[in-house]
N, C-alpha and C positions, 0 to 999 in steps of 0.2 A: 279742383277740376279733374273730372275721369280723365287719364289721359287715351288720344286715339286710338291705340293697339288694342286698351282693353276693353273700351266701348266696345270695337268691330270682334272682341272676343265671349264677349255676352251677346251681342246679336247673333251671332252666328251658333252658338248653343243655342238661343231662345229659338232659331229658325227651324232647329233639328229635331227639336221636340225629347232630346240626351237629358236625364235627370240625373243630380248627384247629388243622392241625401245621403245624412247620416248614416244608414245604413251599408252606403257600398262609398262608404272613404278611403279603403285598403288602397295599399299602394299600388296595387292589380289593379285596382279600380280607376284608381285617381289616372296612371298610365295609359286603360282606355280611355279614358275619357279627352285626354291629350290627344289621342289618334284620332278620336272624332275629329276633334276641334279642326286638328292639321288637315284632316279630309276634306272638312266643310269648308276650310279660307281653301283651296284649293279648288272648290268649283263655286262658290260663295258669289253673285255677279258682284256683288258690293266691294269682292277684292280681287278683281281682275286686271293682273299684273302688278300686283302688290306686295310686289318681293321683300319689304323692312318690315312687311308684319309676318308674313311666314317664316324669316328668317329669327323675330321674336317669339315665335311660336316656339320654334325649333328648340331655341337657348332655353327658354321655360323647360319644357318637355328635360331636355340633356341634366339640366342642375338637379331636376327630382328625380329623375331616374339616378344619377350618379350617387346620391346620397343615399336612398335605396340601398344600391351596390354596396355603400360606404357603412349603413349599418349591419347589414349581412355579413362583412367579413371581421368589424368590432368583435357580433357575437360570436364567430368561428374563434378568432384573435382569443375572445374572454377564456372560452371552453379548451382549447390548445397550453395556453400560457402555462396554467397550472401543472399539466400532465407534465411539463418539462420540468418544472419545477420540481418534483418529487419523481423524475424518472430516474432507474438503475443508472449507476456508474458503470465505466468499463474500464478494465486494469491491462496494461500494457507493458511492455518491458521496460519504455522510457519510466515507470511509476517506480522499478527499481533501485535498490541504491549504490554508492559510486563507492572509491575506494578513498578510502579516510570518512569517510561518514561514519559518525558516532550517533548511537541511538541508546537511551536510556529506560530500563525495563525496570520497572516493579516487580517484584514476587507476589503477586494477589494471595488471597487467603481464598481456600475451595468451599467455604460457607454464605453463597452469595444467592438473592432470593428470585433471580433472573432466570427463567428455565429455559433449559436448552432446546426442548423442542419446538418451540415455536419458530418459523420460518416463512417464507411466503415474499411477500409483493409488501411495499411500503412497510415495514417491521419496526417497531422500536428497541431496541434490545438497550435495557437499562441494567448497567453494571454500576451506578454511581456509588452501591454501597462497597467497594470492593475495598479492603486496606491492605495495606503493607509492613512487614517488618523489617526488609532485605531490597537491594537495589542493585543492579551489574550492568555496567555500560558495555555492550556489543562493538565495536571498532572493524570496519572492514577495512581488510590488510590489503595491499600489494604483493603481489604474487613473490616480488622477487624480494621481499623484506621477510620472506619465512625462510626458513631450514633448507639448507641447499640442498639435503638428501630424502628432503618431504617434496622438491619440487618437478620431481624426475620425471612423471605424467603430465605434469600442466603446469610447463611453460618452454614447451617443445611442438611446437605448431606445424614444423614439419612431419615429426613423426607419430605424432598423437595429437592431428588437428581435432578432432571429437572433444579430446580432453582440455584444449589449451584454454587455464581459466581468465577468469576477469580479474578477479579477485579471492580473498579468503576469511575466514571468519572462525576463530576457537572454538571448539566444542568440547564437552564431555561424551563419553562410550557408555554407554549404559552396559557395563560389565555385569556379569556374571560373579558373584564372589566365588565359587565352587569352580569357575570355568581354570582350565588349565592356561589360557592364553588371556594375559590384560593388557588393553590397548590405556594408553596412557597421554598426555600432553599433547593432545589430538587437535588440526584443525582441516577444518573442510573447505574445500575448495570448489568453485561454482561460475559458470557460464553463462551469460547472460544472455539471451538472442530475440530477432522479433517472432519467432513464434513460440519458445521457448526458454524458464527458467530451471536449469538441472544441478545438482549436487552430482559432480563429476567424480569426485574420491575424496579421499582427505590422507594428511600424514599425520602418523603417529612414532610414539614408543612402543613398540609391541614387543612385549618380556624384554625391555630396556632397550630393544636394538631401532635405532631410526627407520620409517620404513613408510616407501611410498606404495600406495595402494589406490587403484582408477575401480570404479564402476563400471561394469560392462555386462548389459547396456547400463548407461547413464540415468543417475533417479533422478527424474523429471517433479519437480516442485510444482511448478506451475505452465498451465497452455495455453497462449496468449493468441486473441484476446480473447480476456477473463469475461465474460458475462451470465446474467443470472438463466438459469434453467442449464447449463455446459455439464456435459459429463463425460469424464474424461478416465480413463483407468494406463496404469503405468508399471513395469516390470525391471527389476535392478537387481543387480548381485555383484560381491567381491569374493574374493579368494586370495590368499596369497600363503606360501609356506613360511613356518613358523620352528628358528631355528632350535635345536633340542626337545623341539615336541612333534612336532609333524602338519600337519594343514588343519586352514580353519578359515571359515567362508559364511556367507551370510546373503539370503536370497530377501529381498523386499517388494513385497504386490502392494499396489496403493489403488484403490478406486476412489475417485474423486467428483463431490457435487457439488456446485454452485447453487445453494440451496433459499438462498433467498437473497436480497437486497432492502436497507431501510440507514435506519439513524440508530450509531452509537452514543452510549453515552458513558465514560469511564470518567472515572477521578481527574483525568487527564484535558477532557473536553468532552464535545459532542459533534458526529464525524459523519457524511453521508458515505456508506460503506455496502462491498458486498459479503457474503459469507462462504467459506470455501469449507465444506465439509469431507474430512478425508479418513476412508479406514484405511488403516496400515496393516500391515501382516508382514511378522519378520520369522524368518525359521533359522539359527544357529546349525553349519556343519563340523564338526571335528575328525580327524580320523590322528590317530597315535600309530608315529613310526615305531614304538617301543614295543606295545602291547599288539600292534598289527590290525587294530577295526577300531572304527568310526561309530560316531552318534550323527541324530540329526534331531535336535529337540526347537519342536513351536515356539514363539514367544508367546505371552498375550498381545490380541488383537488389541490396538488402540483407535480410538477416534480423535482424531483434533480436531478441532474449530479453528479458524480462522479468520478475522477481518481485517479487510483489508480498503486501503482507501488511496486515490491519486495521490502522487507527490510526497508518501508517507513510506515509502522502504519498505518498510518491515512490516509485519504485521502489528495494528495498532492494539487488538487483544488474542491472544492465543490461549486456550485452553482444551488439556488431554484428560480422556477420559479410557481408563481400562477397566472393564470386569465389571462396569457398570460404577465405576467408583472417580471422583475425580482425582488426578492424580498432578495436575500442574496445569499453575494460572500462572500466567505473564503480563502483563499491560506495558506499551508505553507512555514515557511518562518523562518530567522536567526532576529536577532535581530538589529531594525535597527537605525535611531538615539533618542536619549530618547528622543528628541522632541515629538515622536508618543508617549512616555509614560508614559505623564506628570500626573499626579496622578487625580483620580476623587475624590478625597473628602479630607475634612481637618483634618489630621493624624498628630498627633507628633510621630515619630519614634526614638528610643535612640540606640546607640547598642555599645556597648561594651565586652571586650577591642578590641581594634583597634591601630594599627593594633593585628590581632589573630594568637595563634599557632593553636592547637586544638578546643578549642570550644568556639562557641559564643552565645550572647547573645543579642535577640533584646527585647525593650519592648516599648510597646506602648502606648498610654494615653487613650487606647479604648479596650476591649474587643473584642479577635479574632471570628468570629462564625466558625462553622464546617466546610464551603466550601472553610477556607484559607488558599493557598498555598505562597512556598518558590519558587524563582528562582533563582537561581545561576548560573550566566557567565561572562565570560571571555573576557579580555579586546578586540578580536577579533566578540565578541557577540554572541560567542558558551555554548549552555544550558548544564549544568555540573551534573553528580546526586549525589544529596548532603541530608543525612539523618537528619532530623529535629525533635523536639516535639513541640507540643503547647498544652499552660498553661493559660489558663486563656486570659488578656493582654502578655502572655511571647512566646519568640521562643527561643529553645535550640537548635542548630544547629553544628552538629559536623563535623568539620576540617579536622578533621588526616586523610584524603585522598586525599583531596587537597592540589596540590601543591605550592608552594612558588609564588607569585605575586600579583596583580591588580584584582580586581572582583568587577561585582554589582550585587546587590541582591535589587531583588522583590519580592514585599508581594502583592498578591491577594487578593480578596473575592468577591464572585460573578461571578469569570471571570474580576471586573473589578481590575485596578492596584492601590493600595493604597499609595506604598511608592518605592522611590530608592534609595538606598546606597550604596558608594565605600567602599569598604573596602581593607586592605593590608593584607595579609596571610603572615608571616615569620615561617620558619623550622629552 
């Protein structure tokens, strides 16, 4: 049995002479056609004062239109969804990293079939044939766990708030073999901020004497935030007197592009990242108290590459290019078989007890220098943060946070790997 409502809703079209074929079913259509209908029971005599059927008119009309509305913003929803899915990242200061973070780099090989000019909007950038022969764990230091006469710039927030750093991290000097001044067991020191990441100075041995040295201005790393199309340019220089020779300084321009965003893929994984392309220009100053005049000779211009990715520190592949020639690839990377980590120099390493509950002890037949680090991982070859002291030849390395199993442990210096040892943790 028709029920009432829609009896009195067929008469009332059939009265109006409103046709709705096939051809006008759109939902424009279908919608007039609703408005007639509500027209017509409104002066309809057959529904005069018939308020339970206009008010079922009504509910009709609201459910199709509402679903209408409901497919309209699916397909908006459909066509949205993706864009986000594949849209740039943005790099921040929190993407930074902390102090004790260890981060593990491969040495790539500069024969890899991925070219570097490609750039742009959703990129692939496939390294996955990159290998290794070499591996250096990066450790960022605490300020106050370096050279008390490398800290003199930064970690005086009074008097060199500009400088006062975060943290610190080893480096090498890309010396001059001919130059008269060699900086030596160098680490650099860096500031973290929200709109800025800068390389504030670093200490060194320079011709053996201890020696703190600030950037002024400050070389600016990164300009936060990082996103794709940013272009950014940065100006830095040091100076400092160099005793029994005389001065020597070092000016650095960087112009910096954010040149594209997509998907890495290294040996390591595969990483939604952006790319930070940067030329560098360094110029070397000297002047001799001896001889009475200075030089002031160019370096080569380099390019690095960069990508970089949330939550990831460091840059997860870095590669420089000078003179048109690749000249250093880095990835990071887990730990892979010791093979890659077989020791550069000849080290007696003792450690005990072994297995350890809480704390260990390793000692060596050699004096540690200032730039040596501990690594600790897991039979899986995941880097663990593990609190250390060193003494002399000694490492005091505490336990009690580590859990019960299997570990090796590396000793640095230099960046290069001195020693490896299993040890067994019991709780």
């Amino acid at each position: 049995m028709v029920p009432m409502c829609e009896f009195f809703m067929v008469m009332c079209v059939k009265g109006s002479g409103f046709k709705l074929s096939a051809s006008n079913t759109t939902p424009v259509n279908w919608i007039n056609f609703k408005l007639s209908v509500l027209s017509l029971c409104a002066d309809n005599p057959l529904n005069k004062n018939n308020r339970a059927v206009k008010r079922y008119i009504m509910c009709i009309f609201s459910i199709k239109f509402n679903l209408y509305i409901m497919k309209i913003k699916l397909l908006i929803l459909g066509g949205i969804i993706p864009l986000f899915i594949n849209s740039q990242i943005t790099i921040t200061n929190n993407d930074m990293p902390n102090v004790n973070d260890i981060y593990v780099y491969s040495i790539g090989n500069t024969n890899f079939s991925q070219s570097l000019t490609v750039a742009g909007s959703n990129v692939t950038w496939d390294f996955s044939d990159l290998t290794s022969q070499m591996q250096r764990a990066d450790t960022f230091l605490s300020v106050s766990s370096t050279p008390l006469a490398y800290q003199f710039y930064f970690n005086n927030a009074f008097l060199y708030p500009n400088h006062k750093a975060d943290y610190a991290l080893r480096a090498e000097f890309p010396n001059n073999q001919n130059s008269p001044v060699q900086i030596t067991e160098m680490i650099n020191y860096f500031k973290n901020s929200t709109g800025e990441y800068s390389n504030v100075g670093f200490g060194a041995n320079i011709n053996g004497v201890p020696t703190s040295v600030k950037n002024e201005p400050v070389d600016v790393w990164y300009h936060f935030p990082m996103n794709f199309g940013n272009i950014e340019s940065n100006y830095a220089e040091f100076g400092l007197s160099v005793p029994s020779f005389g001065y020597y300084g070092q000016s650095i321009q960087r112009y910096d592009t954010i040149d594209g965003y997509g998907t890495l893929i290294t040996p390591y994984g595969t990483f939604q990242t952006i790319r930070l392309k940067s030329t560098v220009y360094r110029i070397d100053t000297t002047y001799s108290d001896q001889f009475g005049f200075g030089t002031t000779v160019p370096r080569p211009a380099e390019i690095e590459y960069s990508w970089l990715a949330n939550n990831k520190g460091t840059p997860l592949l870095k590669i420089v290019e000078r003179s048109g020639q690749i000249t250093q690839v880095e990835y990071q990377d887990s730990i892979r078989t010791l093979g890659i980590f077989q020791p550069e120099q000849n080290i007696k390493v003792s450690i005990y007890p072994n297995p350890a509950k809480n704390i260990l002890l390793i000692e060596s037949d050699k004096r540690f220098n200032h730039t040596a680090t501990l690594n600790l991982m897991n039979i899986a070859g995941k880097s663990l943060p593990v609190k250390y002291q060193i003494m002399d030849n000694k490492m005091l390395v505490n336990l009690k946070s580590v859990a019960q199993g299997i570990y090796f442990i590396q000793i640095f210096e230099e960046g290069k790997l001195l020693s490896t040892k299993k040890i067994c943790v019991e709780k």
